[in-house]
N, C-alpha and C positions, 0 to 999 in steps of 0.2 A: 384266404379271401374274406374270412368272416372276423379278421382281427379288428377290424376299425369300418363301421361305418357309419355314414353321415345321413343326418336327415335333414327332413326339411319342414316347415310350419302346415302341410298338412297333415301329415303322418299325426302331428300334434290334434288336431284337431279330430280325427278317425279315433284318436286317444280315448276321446270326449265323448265322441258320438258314439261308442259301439257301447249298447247296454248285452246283448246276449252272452258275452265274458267279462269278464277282466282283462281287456287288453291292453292299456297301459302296465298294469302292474302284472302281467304274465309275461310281456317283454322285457322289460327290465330286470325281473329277477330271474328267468331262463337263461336268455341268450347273450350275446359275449357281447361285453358292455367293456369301457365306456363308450357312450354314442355321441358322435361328433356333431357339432351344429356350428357352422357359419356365421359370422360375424351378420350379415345379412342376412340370415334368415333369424339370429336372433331379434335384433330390430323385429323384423316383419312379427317375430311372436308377442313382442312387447306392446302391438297395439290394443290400443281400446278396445275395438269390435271383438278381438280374439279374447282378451281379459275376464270381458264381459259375456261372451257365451260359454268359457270356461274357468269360472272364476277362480275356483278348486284348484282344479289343475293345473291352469295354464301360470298362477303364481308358485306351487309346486316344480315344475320344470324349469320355471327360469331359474328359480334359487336354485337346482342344481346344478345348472348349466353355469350360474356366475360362480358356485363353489365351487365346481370342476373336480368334483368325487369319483368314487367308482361308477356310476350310473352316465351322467351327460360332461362333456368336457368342451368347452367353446375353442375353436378351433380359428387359428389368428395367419398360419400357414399357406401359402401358396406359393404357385409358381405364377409369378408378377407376368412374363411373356406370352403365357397362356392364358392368362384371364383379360388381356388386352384383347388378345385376340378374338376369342369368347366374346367379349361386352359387344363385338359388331355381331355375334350372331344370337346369341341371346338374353334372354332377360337377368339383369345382376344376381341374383339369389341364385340359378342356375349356372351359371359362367362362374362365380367367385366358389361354388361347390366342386364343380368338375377340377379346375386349378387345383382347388382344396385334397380333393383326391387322389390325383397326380401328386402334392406335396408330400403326401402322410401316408403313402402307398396303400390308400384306399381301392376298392377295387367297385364299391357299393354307393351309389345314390339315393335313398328312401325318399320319393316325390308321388302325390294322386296329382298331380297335377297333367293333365292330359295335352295339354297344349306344349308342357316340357316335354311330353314323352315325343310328341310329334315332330317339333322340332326338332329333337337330338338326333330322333333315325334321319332326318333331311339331312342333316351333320353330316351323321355317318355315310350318308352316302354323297357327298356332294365331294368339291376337289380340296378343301380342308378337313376334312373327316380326319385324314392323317397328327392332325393335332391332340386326338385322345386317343388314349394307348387303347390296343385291342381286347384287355382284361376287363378294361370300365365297365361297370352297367349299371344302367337307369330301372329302378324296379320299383312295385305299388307296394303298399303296407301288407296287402294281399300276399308278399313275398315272406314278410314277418309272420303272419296267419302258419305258413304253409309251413312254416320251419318250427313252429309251436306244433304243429299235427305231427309232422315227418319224424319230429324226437321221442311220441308218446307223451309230451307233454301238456296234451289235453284229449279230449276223450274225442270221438269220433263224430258223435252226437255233438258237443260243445264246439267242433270245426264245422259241423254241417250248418247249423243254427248259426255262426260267425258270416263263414261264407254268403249266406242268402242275406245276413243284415248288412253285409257292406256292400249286393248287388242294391239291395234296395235305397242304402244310401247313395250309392251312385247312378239313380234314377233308372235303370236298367229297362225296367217295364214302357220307360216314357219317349225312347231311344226307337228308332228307326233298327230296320232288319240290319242294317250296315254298322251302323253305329254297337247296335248289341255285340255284332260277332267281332270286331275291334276290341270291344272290353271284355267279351271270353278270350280272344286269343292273345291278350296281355297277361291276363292270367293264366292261362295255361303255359304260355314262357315264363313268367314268376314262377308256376310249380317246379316246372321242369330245372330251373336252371336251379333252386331250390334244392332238390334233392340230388343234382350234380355232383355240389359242392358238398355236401352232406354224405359223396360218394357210395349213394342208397339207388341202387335199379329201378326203376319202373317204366312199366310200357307208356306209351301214347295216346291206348286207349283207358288206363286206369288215369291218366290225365286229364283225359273230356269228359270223364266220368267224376272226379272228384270236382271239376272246376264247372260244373252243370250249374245252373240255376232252379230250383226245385221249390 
């Protein structure tokens, strides 16, 4: 499940914004690379605004995305019938990944994007759901985070300090009682599904526990 996965232009930008680690460069040389990126989400990375609030990096990733090294590989693949299908339910960068997926028997989607997460569960449950296979899943960077902890490969402290800077990137404190428990229990199924795969045990409550805001 963890042979190929595909991200999207924010996972890129959480790259940027998380000072409490090294998180672009713990991803990349940890975990099982190369990482896929959509012809459409490259575009979307190649803009100005993104350039420009990372300028470092975001010229860094494209070069490796257009050299297609062992690290990012641009990914041109799909299934043509599903992503038609897709573009009536969702937004292009979304539908031309999920295809992407399907193509390259991806099984992973790296998106913060909240409004994709939302939509896909409508997906899944509506009477086209049956168009993406049952292995797919849409998960946060917070999923990357958790499989950096879950290997030992950062300290505990360094994932505790991680965790509360990307609640606070993603406004947590400013969020409604509804809305907060929405973006714990996204992460707590990022943990979980996390260390599934990773075929590592853990209860449900060392789940609520690690995925706390503190």
């Amino acid at each position: 499940m963890l042979a190929r996965i595909l991200l999207d232009t924010t996972v890129f930008n959480y790259f940027g914004a998380m000072r409490s680690i090294d998180f672009y460069g713990l991803t990349v040389a940890h975990l099982p690379t190369p990482f896929y990126v959509s012809q459409e989400v490259f575009r979307e990375a190649n803009s100005i605004k993104f350039l420009i609030k990372y300028p470092q990096l975001g010229v860094d990733i494209l070069n490796k995305v257009q050299l297609e090294g062992n690290e990012f590989r641009l990914c041109s693949t799909y299934e043509e019938l599903l992503k038609i299908e897709l573009d009536q339910l969702l937004d292009p960068g979304e539908a031309e990944s999920i295809a992407q997926a399907h193509a390259i028997q991806s099984a992973l989607f790296v998106t913060d994007d909240e409004k994709a997460h939302r939509k896909f569960q409508q997906l899944r449950h509506s009477r086209k759901g049956h168009l993406v296979s049952d292995s797919f899943q849409m998960v946060s960077s917070f999923f990357l985070l958790v499989l950096l902890e879950a290997q030992g490969l950062i300290t505990m402290v360094d994932f505790e300090n991680a965790r509360n800077e990307l609640y606070q990137i993603r406004r947590y404190n400013d969020r409604n009682e509804q809305k907060q428990q929405v973006l714990l229990s996204g992460f707590c199924a990022d943990m979980k599904l996390a260390y599934q795969i990773l075929g590592i045990s853990i209860e449900s409550e060392e789940i609520e526990k690690k995925c706390q805001f503190l």
